[in-house]
C-alpha positions as a Markdown table, in Angstrom:
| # | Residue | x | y | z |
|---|---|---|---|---|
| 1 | Unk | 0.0 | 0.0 | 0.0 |
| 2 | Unk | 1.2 | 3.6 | -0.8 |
| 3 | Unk | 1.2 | 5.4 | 2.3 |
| 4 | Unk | 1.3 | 9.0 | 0.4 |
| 5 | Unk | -2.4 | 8.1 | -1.1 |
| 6 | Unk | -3.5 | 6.0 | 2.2 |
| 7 | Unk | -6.8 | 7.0 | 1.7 |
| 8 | Unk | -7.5 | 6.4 | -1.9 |
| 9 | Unk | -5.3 | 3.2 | -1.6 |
| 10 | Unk | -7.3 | 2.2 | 1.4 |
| 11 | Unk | -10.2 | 2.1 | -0.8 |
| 12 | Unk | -9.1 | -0.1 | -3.8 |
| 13 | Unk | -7.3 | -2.4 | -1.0 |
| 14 | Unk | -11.1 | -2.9 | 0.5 |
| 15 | Unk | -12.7 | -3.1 | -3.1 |
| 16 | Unk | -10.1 | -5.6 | -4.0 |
| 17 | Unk | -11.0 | -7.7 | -0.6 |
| 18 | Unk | -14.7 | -7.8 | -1.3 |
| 19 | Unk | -14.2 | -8.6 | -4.6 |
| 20 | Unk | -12.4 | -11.7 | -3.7 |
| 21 | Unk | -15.7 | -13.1 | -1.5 |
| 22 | Unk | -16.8 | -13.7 | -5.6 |
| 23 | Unk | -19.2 | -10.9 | -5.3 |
| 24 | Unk | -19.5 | -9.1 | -9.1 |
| 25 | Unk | -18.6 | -5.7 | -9.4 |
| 26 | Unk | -22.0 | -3.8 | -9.3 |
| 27 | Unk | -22.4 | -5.3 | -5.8 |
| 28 | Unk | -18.8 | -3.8 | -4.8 |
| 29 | Unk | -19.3 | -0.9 | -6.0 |
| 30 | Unk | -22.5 | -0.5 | -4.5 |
| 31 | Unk | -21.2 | -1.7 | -1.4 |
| 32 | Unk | -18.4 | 0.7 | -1.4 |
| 33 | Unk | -20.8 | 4.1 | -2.4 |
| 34 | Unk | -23.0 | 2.7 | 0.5 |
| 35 | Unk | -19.9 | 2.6 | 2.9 |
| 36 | Unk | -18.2 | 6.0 | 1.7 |
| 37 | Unk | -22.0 | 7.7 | 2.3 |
| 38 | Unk | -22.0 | 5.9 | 5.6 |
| 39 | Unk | -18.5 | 7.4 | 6.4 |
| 40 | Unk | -19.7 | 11.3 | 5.0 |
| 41 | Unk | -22.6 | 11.2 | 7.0 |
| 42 | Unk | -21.2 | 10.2 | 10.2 |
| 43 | Unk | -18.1 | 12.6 | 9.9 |
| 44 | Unk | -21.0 | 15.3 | 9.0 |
| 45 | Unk | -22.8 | 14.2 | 12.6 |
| 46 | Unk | -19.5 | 14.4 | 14.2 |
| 47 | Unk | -19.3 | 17.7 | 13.6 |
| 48 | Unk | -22.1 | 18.7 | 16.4 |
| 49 | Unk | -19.6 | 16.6 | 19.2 |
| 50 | Unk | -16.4 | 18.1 | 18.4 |
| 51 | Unk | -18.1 | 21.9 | 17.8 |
| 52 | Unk | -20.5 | 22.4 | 20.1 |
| 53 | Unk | -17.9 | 22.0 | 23.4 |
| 54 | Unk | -15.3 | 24.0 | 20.8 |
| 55 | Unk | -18.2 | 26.7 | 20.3 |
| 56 | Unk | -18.6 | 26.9 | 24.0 |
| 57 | Unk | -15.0 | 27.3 | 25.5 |
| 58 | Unk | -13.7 | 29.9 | 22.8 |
| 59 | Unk | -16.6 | 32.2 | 23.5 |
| 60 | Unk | -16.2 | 31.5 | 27.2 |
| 61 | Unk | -12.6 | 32.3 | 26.9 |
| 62 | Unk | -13.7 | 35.5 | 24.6 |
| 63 | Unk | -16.0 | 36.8 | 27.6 |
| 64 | Unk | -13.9 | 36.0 | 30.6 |
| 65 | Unk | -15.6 | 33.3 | 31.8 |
| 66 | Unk | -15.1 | 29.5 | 32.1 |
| 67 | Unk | -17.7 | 27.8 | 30.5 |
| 68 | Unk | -19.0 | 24.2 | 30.5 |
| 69 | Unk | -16.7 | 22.4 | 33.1 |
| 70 | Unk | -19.1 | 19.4 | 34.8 |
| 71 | Unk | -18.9 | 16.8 | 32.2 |
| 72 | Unk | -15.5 | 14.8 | 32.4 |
| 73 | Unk | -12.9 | 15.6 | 30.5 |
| 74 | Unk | -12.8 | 19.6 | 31.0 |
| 75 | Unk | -16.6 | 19.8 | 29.7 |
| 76 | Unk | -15.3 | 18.3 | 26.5 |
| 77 | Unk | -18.1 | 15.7 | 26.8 |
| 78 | Unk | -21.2 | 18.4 | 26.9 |
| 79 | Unk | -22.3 | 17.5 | 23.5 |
| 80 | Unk | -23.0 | 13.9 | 24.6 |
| 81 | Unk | -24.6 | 14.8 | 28.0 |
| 82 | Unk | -27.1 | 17.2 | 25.5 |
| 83 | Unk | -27.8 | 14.9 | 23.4 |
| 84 | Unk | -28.8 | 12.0 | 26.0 |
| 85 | Unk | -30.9 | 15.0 | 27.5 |
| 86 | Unk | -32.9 | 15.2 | 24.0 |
| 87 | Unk | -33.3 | 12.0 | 23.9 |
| 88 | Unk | -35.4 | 11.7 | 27.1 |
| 89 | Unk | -37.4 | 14.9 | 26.6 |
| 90 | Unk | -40.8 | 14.1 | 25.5 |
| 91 | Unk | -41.8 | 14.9 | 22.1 |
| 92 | Unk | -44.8 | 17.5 | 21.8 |
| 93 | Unk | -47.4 | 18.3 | 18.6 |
| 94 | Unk | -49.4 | 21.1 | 18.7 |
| 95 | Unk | -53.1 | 20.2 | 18.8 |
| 96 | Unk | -53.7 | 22.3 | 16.0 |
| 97 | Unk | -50.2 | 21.7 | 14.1 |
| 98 | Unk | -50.1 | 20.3 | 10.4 |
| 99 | Unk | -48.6 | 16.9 | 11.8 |
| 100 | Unk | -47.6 | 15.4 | 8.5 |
| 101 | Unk | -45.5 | 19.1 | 7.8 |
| 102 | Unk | -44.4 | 19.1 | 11.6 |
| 103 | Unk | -43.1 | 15.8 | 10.9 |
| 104 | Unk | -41.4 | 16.2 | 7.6 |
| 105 | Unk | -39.6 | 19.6 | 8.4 |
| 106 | Unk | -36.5 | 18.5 | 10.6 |
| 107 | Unk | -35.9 | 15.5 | 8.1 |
| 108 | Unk | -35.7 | 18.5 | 5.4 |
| 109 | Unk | -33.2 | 20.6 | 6.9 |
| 110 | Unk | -31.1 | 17.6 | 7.7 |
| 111 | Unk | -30.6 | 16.1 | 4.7 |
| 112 | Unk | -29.8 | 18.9 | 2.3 |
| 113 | Unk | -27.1 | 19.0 | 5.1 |
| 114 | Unk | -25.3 | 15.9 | 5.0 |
| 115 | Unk | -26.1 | 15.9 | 0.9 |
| 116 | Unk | -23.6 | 19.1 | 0.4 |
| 117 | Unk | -20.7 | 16.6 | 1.5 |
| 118 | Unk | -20.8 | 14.5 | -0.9 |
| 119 | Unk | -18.9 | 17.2 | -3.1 |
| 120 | Unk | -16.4 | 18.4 | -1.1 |
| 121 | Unk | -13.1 | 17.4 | -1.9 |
| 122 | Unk | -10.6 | 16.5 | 1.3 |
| 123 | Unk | -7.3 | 15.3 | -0.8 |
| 124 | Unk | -6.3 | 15.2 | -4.5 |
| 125 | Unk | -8.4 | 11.9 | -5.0 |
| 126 | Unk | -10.4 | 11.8 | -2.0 |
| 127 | Unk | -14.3 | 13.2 | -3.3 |
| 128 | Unk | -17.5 | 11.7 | -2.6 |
| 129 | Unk | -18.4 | 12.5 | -6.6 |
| 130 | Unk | -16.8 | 14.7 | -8.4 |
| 131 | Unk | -19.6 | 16.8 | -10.5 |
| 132 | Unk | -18.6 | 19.0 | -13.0 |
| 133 | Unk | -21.4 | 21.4 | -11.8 |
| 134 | Unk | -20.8 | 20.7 | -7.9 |
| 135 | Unk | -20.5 | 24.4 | -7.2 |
| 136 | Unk | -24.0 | 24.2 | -8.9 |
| 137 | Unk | -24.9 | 21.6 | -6.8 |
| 138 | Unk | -24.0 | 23.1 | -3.5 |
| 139 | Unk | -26.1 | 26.1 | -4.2 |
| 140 | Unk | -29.1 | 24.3 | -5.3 |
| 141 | Unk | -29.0 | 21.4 | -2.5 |
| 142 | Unk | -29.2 | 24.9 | 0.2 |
| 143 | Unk | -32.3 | 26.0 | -1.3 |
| 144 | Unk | -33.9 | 23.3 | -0.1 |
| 145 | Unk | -33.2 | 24.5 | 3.0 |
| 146 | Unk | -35.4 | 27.3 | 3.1 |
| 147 | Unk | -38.2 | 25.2 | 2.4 |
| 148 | Unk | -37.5 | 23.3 | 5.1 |
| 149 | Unk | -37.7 | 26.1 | 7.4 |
| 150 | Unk | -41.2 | 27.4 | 6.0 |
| 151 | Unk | -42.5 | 24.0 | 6.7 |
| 152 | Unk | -41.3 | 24.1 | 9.8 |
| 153 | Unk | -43.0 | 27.7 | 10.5 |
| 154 | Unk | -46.0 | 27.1 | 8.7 |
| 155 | Unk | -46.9 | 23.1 | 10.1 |
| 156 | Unk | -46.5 | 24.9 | 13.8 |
| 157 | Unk | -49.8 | 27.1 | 14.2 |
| 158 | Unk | -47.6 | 29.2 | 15.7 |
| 159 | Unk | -47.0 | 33.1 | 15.0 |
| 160 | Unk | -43.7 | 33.3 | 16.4 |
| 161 | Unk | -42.9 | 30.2 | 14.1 |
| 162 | Unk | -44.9 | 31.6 | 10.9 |
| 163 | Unk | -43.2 | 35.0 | 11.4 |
| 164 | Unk | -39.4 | 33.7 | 11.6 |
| 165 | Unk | -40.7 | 31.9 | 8.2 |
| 166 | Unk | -41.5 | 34.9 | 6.7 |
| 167 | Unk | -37.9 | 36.3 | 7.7 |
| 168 | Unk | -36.3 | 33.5 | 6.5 |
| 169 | Unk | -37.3 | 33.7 | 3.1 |
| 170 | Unk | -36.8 | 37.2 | 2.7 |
| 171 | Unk | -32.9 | 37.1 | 4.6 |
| 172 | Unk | -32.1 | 33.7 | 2.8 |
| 173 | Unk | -32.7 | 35.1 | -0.9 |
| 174 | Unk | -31.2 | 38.2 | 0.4 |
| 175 | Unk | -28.3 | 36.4 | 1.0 |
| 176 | Unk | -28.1 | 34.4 | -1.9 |
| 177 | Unk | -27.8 | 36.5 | -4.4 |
| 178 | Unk | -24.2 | 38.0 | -3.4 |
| 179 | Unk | -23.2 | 34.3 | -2.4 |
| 180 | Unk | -24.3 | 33.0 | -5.5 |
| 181 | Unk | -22.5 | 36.3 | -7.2 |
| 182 | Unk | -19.2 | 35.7 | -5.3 |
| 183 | Unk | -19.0 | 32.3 | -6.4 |
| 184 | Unk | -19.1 | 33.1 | -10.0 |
| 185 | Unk | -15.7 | 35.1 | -9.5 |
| 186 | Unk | -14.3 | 32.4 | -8.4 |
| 187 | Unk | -16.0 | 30.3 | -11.2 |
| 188 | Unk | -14.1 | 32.8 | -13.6 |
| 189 | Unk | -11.4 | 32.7 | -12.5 |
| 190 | Unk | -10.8 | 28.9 | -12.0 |
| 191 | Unk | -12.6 | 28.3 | -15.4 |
| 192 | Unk | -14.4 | 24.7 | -14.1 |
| 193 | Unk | -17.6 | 24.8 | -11.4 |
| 194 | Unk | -16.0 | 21.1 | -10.4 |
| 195 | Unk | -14.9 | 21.8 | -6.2 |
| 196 | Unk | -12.3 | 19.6 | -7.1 |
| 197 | Unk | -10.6 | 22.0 | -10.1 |
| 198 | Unk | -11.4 | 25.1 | -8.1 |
| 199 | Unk | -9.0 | 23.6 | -5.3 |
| 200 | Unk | -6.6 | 22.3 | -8.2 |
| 201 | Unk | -6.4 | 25.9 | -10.5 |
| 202 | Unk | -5.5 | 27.9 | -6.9 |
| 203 | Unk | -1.8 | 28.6 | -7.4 |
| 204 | Unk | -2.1 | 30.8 | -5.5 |
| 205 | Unk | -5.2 | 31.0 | -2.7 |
| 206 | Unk | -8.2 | 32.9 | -4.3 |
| 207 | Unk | -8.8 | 34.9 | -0.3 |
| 208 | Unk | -5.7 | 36.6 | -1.7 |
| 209 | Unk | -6.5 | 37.3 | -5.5 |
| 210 | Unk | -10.0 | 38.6 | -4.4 |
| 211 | Unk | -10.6 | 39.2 | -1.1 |
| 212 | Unk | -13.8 | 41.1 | -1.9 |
| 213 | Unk | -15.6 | 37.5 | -3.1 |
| 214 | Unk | -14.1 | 35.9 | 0.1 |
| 215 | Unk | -15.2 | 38.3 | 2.9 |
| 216 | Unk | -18.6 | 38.5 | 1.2 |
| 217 | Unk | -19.5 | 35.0 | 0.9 |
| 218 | Unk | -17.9 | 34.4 | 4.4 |
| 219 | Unk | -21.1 | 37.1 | 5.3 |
| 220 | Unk | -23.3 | 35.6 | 3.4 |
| 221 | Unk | -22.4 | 32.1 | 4.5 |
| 222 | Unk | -22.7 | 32.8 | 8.1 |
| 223 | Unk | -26.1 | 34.2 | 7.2 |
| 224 | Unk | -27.2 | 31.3 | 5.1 |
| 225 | Unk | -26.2 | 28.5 | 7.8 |
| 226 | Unk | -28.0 | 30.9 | 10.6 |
| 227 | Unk | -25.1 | 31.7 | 12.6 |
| 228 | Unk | -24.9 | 35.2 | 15.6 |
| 229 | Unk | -24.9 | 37.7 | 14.5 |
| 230 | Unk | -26.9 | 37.4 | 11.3 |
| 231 | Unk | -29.6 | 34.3 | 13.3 |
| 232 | Unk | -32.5 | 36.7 | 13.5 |
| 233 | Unk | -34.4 | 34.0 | 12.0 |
| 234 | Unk | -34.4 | 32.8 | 15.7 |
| 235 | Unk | -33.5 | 35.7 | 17.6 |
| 236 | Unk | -34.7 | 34.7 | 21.1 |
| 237 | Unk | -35.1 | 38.6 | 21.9 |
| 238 | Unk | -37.8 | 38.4 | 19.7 |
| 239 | Unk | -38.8 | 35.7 | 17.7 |
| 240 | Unk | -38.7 | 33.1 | 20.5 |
| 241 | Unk | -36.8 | 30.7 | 18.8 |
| 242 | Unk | -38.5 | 31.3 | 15.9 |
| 243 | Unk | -39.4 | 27.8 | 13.7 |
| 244 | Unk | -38.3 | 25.7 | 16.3 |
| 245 | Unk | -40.3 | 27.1 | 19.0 |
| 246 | Unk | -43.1 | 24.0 | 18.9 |
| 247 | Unk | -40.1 | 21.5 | 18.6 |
| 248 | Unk | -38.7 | 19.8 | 21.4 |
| 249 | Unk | -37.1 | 16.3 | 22.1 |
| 250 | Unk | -35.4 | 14.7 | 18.4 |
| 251 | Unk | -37.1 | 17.1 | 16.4 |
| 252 | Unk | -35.3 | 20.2 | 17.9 |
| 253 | Unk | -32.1 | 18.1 | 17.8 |
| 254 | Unk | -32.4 | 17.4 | 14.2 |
| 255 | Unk | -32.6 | 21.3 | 13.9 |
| 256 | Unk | -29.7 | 21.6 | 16.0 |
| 257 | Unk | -27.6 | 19.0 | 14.4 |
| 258 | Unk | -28.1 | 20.5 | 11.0 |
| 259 | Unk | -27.0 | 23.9 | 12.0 |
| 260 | Unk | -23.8 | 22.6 | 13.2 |
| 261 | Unk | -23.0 | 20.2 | 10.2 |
| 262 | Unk | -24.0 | 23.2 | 7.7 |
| 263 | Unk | -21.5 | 25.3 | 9.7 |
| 264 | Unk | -19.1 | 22.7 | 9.1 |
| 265 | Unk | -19.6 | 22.3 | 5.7 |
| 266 | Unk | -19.8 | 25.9 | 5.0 |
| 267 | Unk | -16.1 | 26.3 | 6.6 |
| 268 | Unk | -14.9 | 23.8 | 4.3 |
| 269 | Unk | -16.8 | 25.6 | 1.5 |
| 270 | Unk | -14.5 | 28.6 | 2.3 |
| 271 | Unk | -11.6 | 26.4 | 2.6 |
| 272 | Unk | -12.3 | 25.0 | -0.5 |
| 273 | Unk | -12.9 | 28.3 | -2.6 |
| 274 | Unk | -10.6 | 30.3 | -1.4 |
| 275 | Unk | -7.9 | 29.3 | 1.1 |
| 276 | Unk | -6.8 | 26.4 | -1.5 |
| 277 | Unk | -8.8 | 23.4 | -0.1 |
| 278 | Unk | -5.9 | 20.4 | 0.4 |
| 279 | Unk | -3.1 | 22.7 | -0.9 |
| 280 | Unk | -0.6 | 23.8 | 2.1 |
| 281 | Unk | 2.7 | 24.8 | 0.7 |
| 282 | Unk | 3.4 | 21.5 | -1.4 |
| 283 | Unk | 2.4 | 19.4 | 1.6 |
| 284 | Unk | 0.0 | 17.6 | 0.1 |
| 285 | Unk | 2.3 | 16.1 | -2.7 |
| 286 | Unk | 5.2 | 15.4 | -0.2 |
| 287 | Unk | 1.9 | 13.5 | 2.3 |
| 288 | Unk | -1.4 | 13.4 | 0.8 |
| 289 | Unk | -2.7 | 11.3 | 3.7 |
| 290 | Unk | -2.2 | 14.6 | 5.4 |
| 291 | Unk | -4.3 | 16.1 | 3.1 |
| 292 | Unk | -7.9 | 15.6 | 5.0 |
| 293 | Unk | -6.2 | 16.9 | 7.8 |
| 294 | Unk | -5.2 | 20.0 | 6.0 |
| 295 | Unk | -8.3 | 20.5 | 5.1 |
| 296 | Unk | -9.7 | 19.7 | 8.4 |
| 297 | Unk | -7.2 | 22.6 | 10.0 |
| 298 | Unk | -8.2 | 25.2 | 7.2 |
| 299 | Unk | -12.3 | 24.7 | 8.5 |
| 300 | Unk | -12.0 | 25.1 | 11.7 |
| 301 | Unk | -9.8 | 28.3 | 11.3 |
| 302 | Unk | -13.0 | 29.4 | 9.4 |
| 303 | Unk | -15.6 | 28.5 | 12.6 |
| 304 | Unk | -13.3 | 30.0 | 14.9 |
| 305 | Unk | -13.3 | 33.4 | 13.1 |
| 306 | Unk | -17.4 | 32.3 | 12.9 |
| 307 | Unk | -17.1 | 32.2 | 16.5 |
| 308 | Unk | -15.0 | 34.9 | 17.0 |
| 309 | Unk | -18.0 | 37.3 | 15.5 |
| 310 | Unk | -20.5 | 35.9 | 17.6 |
| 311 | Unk | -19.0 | 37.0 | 20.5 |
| 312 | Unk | -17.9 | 39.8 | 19.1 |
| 313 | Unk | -20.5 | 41.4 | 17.8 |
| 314 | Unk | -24.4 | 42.4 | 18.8 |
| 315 | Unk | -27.6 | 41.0 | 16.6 |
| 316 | Unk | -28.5 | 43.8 | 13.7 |
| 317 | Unk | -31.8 | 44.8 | 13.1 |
| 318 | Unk | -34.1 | 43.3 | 10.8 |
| 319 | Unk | -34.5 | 45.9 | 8.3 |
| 320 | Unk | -30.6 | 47.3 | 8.8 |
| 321 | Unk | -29.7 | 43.2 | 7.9 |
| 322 | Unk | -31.6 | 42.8 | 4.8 |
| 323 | Unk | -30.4 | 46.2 | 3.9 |
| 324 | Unk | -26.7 | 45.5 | 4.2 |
| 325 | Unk | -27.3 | 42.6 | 1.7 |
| 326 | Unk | -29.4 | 44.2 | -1.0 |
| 327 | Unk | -28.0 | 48.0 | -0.3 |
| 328 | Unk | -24.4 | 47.0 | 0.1 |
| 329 | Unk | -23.3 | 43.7 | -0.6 |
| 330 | Unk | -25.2 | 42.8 | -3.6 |
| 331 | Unk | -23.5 | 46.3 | -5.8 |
| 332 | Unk | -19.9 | 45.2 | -4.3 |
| 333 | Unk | -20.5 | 41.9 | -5.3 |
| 334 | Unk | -21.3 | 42.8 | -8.8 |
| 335 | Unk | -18.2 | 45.1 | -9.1 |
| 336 | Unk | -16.0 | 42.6 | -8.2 |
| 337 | Unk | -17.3 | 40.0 | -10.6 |
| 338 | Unk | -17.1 | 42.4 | -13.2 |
| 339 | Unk | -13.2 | 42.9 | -12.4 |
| 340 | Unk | -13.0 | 39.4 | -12.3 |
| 341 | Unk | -14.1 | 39.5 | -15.9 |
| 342 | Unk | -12.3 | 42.0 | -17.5 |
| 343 | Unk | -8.8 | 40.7 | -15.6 |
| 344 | Unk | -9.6 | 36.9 | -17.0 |
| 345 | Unk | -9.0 | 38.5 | -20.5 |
| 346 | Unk | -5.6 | 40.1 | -19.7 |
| 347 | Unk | -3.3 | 37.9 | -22.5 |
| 348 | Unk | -0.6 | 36.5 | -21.1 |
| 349 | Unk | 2.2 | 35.1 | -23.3 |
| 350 | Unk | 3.3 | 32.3 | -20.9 |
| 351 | Unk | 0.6 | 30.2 | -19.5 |
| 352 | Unk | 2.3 | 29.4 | -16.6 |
| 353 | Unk | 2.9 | 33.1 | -15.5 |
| 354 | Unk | -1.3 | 33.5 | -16.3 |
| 355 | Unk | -2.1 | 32.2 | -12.9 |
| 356 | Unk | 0.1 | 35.1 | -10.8 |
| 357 | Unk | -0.6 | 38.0 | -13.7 |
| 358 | Unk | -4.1 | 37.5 | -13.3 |
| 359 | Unk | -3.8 | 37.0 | -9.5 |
| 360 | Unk | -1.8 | 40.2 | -9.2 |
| 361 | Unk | -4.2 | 42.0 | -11.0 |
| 362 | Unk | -6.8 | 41.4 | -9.8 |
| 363 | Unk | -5.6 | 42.0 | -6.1 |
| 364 | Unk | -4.6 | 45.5 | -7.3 |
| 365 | Unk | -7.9 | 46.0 | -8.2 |
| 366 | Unk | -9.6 | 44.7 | -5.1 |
| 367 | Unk | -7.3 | 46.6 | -2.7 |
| 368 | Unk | -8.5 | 49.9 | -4.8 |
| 369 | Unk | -12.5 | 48.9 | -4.9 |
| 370 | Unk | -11.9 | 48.6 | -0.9 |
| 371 | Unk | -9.7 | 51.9 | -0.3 |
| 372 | Unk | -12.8 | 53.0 | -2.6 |
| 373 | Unk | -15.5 | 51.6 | -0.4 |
| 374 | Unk | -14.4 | 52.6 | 3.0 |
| 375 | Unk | -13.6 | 56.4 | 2.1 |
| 376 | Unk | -17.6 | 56.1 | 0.7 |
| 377 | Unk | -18.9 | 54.5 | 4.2 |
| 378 | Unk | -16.2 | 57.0 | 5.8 |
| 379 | Unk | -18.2 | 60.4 | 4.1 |
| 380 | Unk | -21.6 | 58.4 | 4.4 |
| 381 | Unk | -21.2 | 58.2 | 8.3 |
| 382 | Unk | -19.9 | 61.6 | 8.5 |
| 383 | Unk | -23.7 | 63.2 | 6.7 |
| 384 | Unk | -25.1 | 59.9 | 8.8 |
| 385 | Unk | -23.4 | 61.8 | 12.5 |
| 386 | Unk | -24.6 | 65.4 | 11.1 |
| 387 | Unk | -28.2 | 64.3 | 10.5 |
| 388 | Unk | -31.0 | 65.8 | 12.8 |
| 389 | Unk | -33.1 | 63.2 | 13.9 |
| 390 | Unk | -29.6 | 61.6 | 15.2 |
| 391 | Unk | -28.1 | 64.8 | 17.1 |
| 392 | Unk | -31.8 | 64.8 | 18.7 |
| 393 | Unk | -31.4 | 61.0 | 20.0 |
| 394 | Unk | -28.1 | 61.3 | 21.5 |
| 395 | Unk | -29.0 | 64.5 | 22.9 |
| 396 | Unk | -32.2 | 62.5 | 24.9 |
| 397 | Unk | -29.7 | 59.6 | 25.8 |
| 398 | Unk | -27.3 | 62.6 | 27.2 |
């Protein structure tokens, strides 16, 4: 076995070992697709254990406090002690609740979930399927969310619940339109929608070449996976947990477990697009069984910056949220794409050098939309801190 490709070579060794029971090769290879989902969706679950008591201590740490500490070791094992708690809680319907919708809404928003792995790439060879349209994919397997989450207000008879439906549609759509918009960049400039040959064209990480697309759709991520301080969709302040306020028992975990494995796969969504997915400084040819690993590192640098807003920053308003996308977001993502465009055509004689021309280009360009952007919000806040109606608030909180 070639230790380099572990992974990959694990795989044939196994094919090659039922294949000797005399089994024909449809029945291997559906054995093996039915053992790689097993392995996707479990490593998807996992991500509520090893995030949950992560989630907990770094914004414990963040606000001076110590955080979950009962459950052995060092409150490491609070996401077990949770989930043995939902699994005693009784399981409630609504009298007047749509039972078959109540029903089918946390199977919804779980498995669009776990479906979004099976196109991200963790090594060179190591893909649940490698679609030539997976960024396509990926953005149509998340709508699916936001159907799940109507279902889920509307099946409650609840007006908290029906109400956070409402938001959701209009923040989610929001949302993905600059998401949608800052992954076409990065479609232009890798010239394939496959997550595989976006992480394969990055000589050079795509956070670097356009840094516009990346902190946008790291926005617009955080909004579309519901994460503080863009969850208004369940602000407790005011929408009482919003859909999940009739749930309790499995259902609400099922909720809770698919916000924590689209967190997860929305970091390695970044990692993918633009921090160079596998790729660490030619580590991955010297060990490609490192590669997961590397990959692995790269997303939970992502939820840790995730986390690092959350504590960090207060809930927006309602309004002021959907604004930022529509008002703000949406015209600087359409700038940048068209930047993206015009530097994809720069000729370069030597193919080679394209990659790094291009690149430097297009960073030039990005550093001078931002230096552009923030002396705009600069002379916008100044006529925003002269206005009337605003002298005469801070004057009453005076």
């Amino acid at each position: 076995m070639d230790i380099l490709n572990f992974w990959v070579e694990l795989g044939r060794v196994v094919g090659e070992w039922m294949a000797s029971w005399g089994l024909p090769p449809w029945a291997v290879n559906l054995i093996a697709d039915f053992i790689g989902v097993l392995i996707l969706v479990v490593f998807g679950v996992m991500a509520v254990i090893i995030f949950t008591p992560m989630e907990r201590k770094v914004i414990a740490r963040m606000q001076d406090r110590p955080g979950p500490n009962r459950v052995w070791p060092y409150g490491l094992l609070q996401a077990l002690a949770d989930a043995i708690k939902m699994l005693t809680k009784e399981d409630i319907i609504p009298s007047k609740a749509d039972r078959a919708l109540h029903m089918l809404a946390p199977i919804l928003v779980v498995i669009p979930a776990l479906l979004i792995y099976a196109v991200l790439p963790w090594g060179p060879r190591l893909i649940g399927q490698d679609l030539n349209v997976g960024v396509l994919y990926v953005v149509a397997i998340g709508a699916i969310h936001i159907l799940a989450v109507v279902i889920a207000g509307w099946g409650s008879d609840n007006k908290y619940a029906l109400l956070s439906a409402f938001r959701t549609v209009n923040q989610l759509l929001a949302y993905e339109v600059p998401m949608v918009l800052s992954i076409l960049a990065v479609v232009l400039l890798a010239r394939t929608m496959s997550t595989q040959g976006i992480v394969e064209a990055q000589s050079v990480p795509y956070l670097i070449v356009t840094p516009i697309a990346g902190l946008i759709y790291l926005v617009c991520a955080m909004a579309e996976a519901n994460r503080s301080p863009v969850d208004l969709l369940e602000a407790d302040s005011e929408m009482v947990a919003g859909y999940m306020v009739e749930y309790s028992g499995m259902k609400f975990a099922m909720f809770f477990i698919a916000e924590y494995v689209n967190m997860f796969a929305v970091a390695i969504l970044v990692s993918t697009l633009f921090l160079g997915g596998w790729k660490f400084f030619g580590l991955e040819d010297v060990a490609p069984v490192l590669a997961p690993l590397i990959v692995f590192g790269k997303s939970v640098l992502v939820i840790f910056c995730m986390l690092w807003f959350r504590a960090t920053f207060p809930r927006l308003r309602f309004d002021h949220l959907v604004g930022f996308s529509w008002k703000f977001l949406v015209p600087l993502s359409l700038i940048n794409l068209l930047l993206v465009a015009l530097v994809v055509k720069i000729p370069v004689a030597d193919s080679r050098l394209a990659p790094w021309v291009q690149g430097g280009a297009m960073l030039l360009a990005s550093l001078v939309v931002m230096a552009a952007t923030a002396l705009l919000l600069n002379r916008a806040a100044r006529r925003l801190k002269d206005a009337p109606a605003l002298k005469r608030i801070v004057a009453v909180e005076r």
